[in-house]
Structures are given as structure tokens and as C-alpha cells.
N, C-alpha and C positions, 0 to 999 in steps of 0.2 A: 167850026163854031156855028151851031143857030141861037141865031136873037131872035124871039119869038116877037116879044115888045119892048121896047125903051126898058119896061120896067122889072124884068128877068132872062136871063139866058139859061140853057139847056145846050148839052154834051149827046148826040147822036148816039154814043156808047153806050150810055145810059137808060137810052130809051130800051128795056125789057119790060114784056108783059108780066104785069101784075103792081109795077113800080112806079112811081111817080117823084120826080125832081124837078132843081131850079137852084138858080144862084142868083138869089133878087141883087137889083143897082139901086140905084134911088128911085124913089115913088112904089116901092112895093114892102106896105107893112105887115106884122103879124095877120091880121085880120085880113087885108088881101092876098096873104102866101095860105090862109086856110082856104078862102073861098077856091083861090086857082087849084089846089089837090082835093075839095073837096073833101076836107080831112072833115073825121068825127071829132076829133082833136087835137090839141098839139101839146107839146111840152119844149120847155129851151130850161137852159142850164145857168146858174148863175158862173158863168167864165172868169177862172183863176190864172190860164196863164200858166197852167203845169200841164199833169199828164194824167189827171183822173178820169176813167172813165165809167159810166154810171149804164146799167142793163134798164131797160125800161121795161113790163110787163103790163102795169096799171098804173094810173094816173089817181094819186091822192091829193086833193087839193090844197093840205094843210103842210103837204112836205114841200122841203127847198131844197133843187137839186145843185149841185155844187159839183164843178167839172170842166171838163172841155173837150170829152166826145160823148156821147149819145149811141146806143143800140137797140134793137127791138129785132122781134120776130112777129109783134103783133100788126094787125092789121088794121085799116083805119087812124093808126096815129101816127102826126105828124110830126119830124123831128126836127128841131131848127137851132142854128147856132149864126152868131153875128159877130160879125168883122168888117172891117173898115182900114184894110192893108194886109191883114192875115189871112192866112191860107186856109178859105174851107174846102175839107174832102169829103167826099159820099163815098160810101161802099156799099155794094149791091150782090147778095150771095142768093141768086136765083134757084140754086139746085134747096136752099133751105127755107127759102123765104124772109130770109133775113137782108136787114141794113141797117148801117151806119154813117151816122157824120162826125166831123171833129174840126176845132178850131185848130188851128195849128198856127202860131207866134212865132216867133224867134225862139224864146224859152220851150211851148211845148215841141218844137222841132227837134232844140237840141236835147231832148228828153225822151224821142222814137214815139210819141204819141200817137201815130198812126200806124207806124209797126206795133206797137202795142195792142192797138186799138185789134188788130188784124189777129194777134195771138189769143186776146177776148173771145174773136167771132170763135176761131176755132175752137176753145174750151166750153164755152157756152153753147152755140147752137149746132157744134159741130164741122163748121166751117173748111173748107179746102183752098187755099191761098190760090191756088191756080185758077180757081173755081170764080175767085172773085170779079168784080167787075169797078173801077175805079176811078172816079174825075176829080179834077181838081178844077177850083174856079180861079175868078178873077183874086189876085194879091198885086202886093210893091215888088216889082218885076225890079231886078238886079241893075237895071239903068238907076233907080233912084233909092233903091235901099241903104243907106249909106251909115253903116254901123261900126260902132271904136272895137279897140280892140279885148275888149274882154266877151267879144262877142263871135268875131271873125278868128281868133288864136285858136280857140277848141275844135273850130270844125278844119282847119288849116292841118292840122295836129293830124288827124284821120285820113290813113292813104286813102281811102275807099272814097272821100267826099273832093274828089280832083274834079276842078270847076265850079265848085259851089263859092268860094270866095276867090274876087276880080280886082284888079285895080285898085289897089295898097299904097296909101300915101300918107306922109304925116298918122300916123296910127289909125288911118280909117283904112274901110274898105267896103263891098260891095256884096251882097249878098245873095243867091237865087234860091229860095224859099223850096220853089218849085223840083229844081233837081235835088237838092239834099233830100227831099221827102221819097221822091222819086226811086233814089238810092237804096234809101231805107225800107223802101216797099217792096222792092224789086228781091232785096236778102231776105224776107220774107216768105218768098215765094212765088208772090206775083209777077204774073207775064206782062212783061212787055207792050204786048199787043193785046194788054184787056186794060189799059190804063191810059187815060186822053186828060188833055187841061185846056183850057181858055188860054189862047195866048193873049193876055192883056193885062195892060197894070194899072192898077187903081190911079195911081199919084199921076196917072198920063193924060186921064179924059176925065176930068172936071165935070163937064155934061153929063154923064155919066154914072159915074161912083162916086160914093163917099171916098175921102182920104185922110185918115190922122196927121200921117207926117207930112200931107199936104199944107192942107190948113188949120191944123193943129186944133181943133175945134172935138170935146169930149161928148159921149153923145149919139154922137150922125154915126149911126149903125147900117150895116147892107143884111137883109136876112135872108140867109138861103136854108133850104129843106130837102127830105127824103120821108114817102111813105109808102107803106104797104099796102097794097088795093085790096078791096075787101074781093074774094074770090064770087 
């Protein structure tokens, strides 16, 4: 992991020419996630909590976009989604110039929102799953995820997601955001060894990150982004 500053980290994997990223903490808003990429623009989504994902080209300032992943092949624009416990991912397709984010919840997890998200690049810009390049930030690390059971039964259910739910009591359990997606990206296509994450959980460092199911407070958003450098 590099901490650049207090107020965003950055994934070493990520760092390819032509691209620019960041998983802001607190103290980094819209306005200082443009200045830091330098963007000509940005665009954010209004976040539902499912599995839409919406292709970017041009920015129209009278539309609302509605979703919870983001892609482009254009340059110069900035793509940002916010969370506060949720899993944001980047995807970075260097051979095409293309990338993506996506918020990833509980819900759009167990929806494949980022395998999804990864079948888009392919149909759209062409994309090669191997080809990709993949981080995950800060989320509510499975120490403190602690979700009932209409939540923790469905992915239990699936041989394929062995280790994603921990520690089953009284109808709760525990959940790791992190490798379910991991899982899911991995059937995909993607390697392995082009995929890295933040090991660290929101609900742990207070100084740090916002947290929902810390302190329950609606609002206190984290912004992280992905753009494409103008060549």
C-alpha cells in the first residue's frame, strides 16, 4: 500500500502510463479529487445499491446518471463513486485505453457488479479480462461486517465463495467483501497477479475513513476516482 497523504491512497498496480487514480479518506472532496487528477471533468452517479452500469462518452449537464459503476474510454474525464464501508473498484484496460469504477455494497456484490462491470468493458471497448488491471480500496474488512442472515445464506449457498462468510452465531455472521469480489473477478478472467487491494477497513481507523456502520452517521462519504490522461 502507498499513502500518498492523509487524505488519499493509491495501489502501486495501478500506477500505468496514461492513468491516473486514488481512493480518497477523509479530507478529500470532489473538488480536491479534480484538482489532484487534474481532470477537465468529472461525473459521479447517483448510487442505487444494484448492478447498473452506465458507459460514459460526454458529459451532459442536464442528465442524472443512476448506477453504481462508471466507464469510459475518454480522456480527461474523471470518474468517481463514494462509499463509506463499500467496496470501491478501479479497472484499468491499458491495451484499450479504457477504465472503470464501481461501488460494490453488499447488494451489488451479490449481483456480480464488477464481473459485470468487466463483461461491459469487453463488449464495449473491446476489453480482454486478462488484459485488465484491478484494485480494490479501503471497505468493512470481515473483522466487523457483521450481517443476519438473509444476507450471509445466499453466498454460503455457493461452493465457489468458501471463506467469504466467517464466524455464524445467533443468525449473524461475517462477511469479506473483498474476496467474494475477488472470486467473482477471477471467473472472469482476470489474473491473479494483476489484481491488488488496500488491506484495511474502514470501521478500524476512525482518523482516517468515514464509517456507516461505525457511526451510523448518513452523508460522510470517501471519494475515490479513475481517469484517462489526455495523451
Amino acid at each position: 500500500m502507498n499513502s500518498t497523504t492523509l487524505n488519499y491512497l493509491t495501489l502501486p498496480l495501478l500506477e500505468r502510463h496514461g492513468f491516473c487514480h486514488f481512493f480518497g479518506a477523509k479530507g478529500l472532496d470532489e473538488t480536491g479529487a479534480k484538482a489532484l487528477t487534474r481532470a477537465q471533468e468529472s461525473v459521479r452517479l447517483c448510487q442505487v445499491h444494484g448492478d447498473g452500469i452506465v458507459p460514459v462518452a460526454e458529459i451532459k449537464t442536464d442528465e442524472k446518471l443512476s448506477g453504481d459503476s462508471l466507464m469510459t474510454n475518454r480522456s480527461g474525464l474523471l470518474l468517481t463513486i463514494f462509499t463509506a464501508d463499500c467496496l470501491p473498484v478501479i479497472m484499468i484496460d491499458p491495451d484499450h485505453r479504457a477504465a472503470a469504477i464501481i461501488h460494490a455494497g453488499w447488494r451489488g456484490s451479490l449481483l456480480k457488479i464488477a464481473a459485470k462491470t468487466v463483461s461491459a468493458m469487453t463488449k464495449k471497448y473491446g476489453t480482454n479480462p486478462a488484459s485488465l488491471f484491478v484494485g480494490m480500496g479501503h471497505r468493512i474488512g470481515p473483522c466487523c461486517f457483521e450481517v443476519g442472515r438473509d444476507v450471509w445464506e445466499p453466498i454460503e449457498k455457493e461452493e465457489a465463495y468458501e471463506g467469504v462468510v466467517t464466524r455464524k452465531a445467533n443468525d449473524k455472521g461475517y462477511v469479506d467483501l473483498y474476496r467474494l469480489n475477488r472470486i467473482q473477478l477471477i471467473a472472469t478472467g482476470i489474473l491473479p497477479e494483476k489484481m491488488a487491494a488496500l488491506e484495511v477497513c474502514t470501521a478500524c481507523h476512525p482518523e482516517q475513513f468515514h464509517s456507516y456502520r461505525r457511526d451510523h452517521i448518513r452523508g460522510q462519504n470517501m471519494v475515490s476516482g479513475v481517469l484517462i490522461q489526455n495523451e
